[in-house]
VEXDREN-197075 format. One record per atom (N, C-alpha, C): x, y, z. Coordinates in steps of 0.05 Angstrom, whole numbers, plus 32768, in hexadecimal, padded with zeros to 4 digits. Example, Ala and Ser with C-alpha at 12.3 -4.5 7.8 and 13.67 -1.06 7.14 Angstrom:
<rs>
81087F8E809C 80F67FA6809C 81087FBE809C 81017FD3808E 81117FEB808F 81028001809D 
</rs>
This chain:
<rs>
819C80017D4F 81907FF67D66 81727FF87D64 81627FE77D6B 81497FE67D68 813E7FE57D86 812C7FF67D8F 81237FFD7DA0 81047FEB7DA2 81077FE27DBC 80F17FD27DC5 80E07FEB7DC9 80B67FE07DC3 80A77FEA7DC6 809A7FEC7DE7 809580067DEA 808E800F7E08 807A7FF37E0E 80817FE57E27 80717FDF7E31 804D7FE87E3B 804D80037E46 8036800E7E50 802E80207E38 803680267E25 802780307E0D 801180207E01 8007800A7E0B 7FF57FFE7DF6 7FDE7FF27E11 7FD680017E22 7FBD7FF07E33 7FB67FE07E29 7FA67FD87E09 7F977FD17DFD 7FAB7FBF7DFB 7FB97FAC7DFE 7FCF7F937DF5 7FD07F877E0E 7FC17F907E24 7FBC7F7E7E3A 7F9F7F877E4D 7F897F817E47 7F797F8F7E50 7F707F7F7E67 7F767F667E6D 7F6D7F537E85 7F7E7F5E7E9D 7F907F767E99 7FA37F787EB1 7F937F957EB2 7F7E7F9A7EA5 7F797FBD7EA4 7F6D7FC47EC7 7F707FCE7ED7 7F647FD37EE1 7F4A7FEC7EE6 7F5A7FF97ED7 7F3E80177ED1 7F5080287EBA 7F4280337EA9 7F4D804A7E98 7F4180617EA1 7F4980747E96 7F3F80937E9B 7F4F80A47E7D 7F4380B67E75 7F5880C57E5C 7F6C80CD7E61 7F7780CD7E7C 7F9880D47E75 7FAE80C27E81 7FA080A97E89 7FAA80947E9C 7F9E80747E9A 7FAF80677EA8 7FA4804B7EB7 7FAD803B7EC5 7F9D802B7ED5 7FA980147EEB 7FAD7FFA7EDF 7FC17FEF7EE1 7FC57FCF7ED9 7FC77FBF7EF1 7FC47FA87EEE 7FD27F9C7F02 7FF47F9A7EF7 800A7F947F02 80237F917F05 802B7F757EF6 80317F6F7EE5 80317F557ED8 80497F477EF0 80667F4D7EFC 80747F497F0A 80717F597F30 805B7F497F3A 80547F617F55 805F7F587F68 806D7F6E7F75 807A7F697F8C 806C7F537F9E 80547F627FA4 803E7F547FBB 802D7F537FA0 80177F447FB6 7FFD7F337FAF 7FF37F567FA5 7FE27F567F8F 7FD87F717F8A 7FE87F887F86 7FFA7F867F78 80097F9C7F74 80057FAE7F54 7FFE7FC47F5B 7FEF7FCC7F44 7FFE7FE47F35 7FF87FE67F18 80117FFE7F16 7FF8801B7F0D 7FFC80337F0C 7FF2804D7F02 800480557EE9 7FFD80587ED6 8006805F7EBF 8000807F7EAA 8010808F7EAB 7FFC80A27E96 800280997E75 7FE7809C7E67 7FEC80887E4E 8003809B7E30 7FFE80B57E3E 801B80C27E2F 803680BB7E37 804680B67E23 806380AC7E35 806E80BE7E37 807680BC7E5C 807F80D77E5C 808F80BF7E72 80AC80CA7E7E 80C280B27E88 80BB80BF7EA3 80BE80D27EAB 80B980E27EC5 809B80EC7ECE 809F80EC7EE7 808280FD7EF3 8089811B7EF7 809C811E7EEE 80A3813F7EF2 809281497ED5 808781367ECA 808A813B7EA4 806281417EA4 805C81347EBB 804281347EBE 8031814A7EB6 801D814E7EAE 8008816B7EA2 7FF7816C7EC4 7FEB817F7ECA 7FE1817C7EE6 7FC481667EE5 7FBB81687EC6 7FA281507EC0 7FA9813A7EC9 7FCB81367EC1 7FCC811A7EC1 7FCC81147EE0 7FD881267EE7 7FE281217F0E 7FC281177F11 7FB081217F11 7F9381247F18 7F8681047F1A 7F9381047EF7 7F8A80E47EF5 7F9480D67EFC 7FB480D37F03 7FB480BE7F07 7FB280BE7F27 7FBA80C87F31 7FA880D77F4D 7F9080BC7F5A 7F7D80C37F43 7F6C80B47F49 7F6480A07F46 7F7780957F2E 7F7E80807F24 7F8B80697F40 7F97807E7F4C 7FA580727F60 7F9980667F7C 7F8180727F78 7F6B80707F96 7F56805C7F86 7F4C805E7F73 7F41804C7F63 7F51802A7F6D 7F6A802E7F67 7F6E800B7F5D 7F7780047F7E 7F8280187F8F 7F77800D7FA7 7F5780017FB5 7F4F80117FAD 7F3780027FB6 7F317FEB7F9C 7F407FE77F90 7F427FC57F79 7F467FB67F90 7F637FB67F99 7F787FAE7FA3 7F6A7FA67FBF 7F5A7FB57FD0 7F587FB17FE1 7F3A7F9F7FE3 7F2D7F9C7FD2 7F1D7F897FCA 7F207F6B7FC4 7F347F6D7FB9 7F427F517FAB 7F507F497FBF 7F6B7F557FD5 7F7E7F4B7FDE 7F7F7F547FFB 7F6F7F6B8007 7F637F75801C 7F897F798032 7F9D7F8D8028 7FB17F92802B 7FB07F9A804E 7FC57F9D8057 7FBE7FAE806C 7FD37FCA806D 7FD87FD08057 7FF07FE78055 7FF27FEB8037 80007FFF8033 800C80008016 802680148019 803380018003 804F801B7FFB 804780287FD6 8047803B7FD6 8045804D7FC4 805A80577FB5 806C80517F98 807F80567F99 8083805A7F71 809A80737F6D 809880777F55 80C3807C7F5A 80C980647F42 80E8805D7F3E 80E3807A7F24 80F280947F2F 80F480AA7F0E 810480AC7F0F 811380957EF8 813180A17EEB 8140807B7EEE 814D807D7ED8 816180667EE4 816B80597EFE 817C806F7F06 818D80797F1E 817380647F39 815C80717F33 814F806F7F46 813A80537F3D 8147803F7F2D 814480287F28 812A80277F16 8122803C7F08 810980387EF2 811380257ED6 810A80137ED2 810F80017EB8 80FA7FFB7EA4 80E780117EB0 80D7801A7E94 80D4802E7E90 80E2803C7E79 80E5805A7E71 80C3806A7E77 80AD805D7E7C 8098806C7E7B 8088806C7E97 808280817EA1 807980927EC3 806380737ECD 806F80617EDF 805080567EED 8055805D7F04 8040805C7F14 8049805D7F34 803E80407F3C 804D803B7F4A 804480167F5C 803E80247F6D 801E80087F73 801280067F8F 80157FE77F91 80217FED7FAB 802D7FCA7FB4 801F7FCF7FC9 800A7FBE7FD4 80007FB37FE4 80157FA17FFE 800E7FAE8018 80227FAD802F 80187F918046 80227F7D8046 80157F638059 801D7F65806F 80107F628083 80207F6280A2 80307F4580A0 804B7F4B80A1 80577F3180A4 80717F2D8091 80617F418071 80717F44805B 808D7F4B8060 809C7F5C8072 80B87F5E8074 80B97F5C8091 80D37F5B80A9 80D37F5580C2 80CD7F6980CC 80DB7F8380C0 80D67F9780CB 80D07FAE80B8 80B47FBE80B7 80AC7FCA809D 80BA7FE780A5 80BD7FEB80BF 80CB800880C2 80E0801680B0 80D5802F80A7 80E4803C8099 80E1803A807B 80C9802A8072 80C180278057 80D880298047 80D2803A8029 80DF803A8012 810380468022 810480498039 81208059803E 813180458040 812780278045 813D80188048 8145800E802F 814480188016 8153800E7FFF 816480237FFD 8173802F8014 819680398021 819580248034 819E80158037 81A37FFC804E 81BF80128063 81D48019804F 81DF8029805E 81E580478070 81C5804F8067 81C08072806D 81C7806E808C 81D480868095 81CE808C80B6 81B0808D80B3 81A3809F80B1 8182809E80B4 817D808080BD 8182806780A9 817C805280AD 817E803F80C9 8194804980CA 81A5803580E6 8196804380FD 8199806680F5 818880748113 816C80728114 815C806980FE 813C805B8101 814480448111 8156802A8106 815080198116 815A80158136 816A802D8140 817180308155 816180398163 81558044815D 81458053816A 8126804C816E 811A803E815C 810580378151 80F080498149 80F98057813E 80E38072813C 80D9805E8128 
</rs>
């Protein structure tokens, strides 16, 4: 079996999507983005998890992460954001290597934004008693 090459191992094979480097990280834009401006954080060691993280890297990409917001909010002027890291299969990651998405949030973008990332359980009690309740 021949194993495809890491996507995010090679910044340098797409540098028009770079949004900032730092030595232990970087921002891309999202070649496939949810929303208008959706940007990914990458650390440039492959590592599949953020549990795998060195505390440098947390640092960078940290900042990496407040950095390409203010990209994002230059270019596409959002009024929200969801922040979100898929670690592990299970939990829908389909690139073996750590990014975190910043998806930029539109007023209008879903009917009802309540309850953010919780409603991918459509069937949780939590769910049904957010929307009963409207907390």
């Amino acid at each position: 079996m021949v194993s495809k090459p890491c996507p995010f191992c090679q910044p340098k094979s797409f540098p028009e999507q770079i949004i900032r480097q730092v030595s232990l990280g970087y921002a891309k834009w999202d070649q496939s983005p949810a929303a208008s401006g959706h940007a990914l954080i990458i650390p440039k060691r492959h590592i599949a998890s953020m549990f795998e993280l060195t505390m440098g890297e947390m640092v960078d990409l940290f900042e990496l992460l407040r950095e390409a917001k203010y990209a994002v909010e230059q270019q596409f002027q959002p009024a929200s954001y969801t922040i979100g890291i898929n670690d592990g299969p299970v939990a829908g990651q389909t690139v073996g290597h750590l990014h975190i998405h910043l998806i930029p949030r539109y007023i209008g973008d879903v009917d009802d934004p309540r309850g953010g990332i919780r409603r991918i359980f459509p069937d949780d009690p939590y769910i049904r008693q957010l929307g009963a309740s409207g907390a």
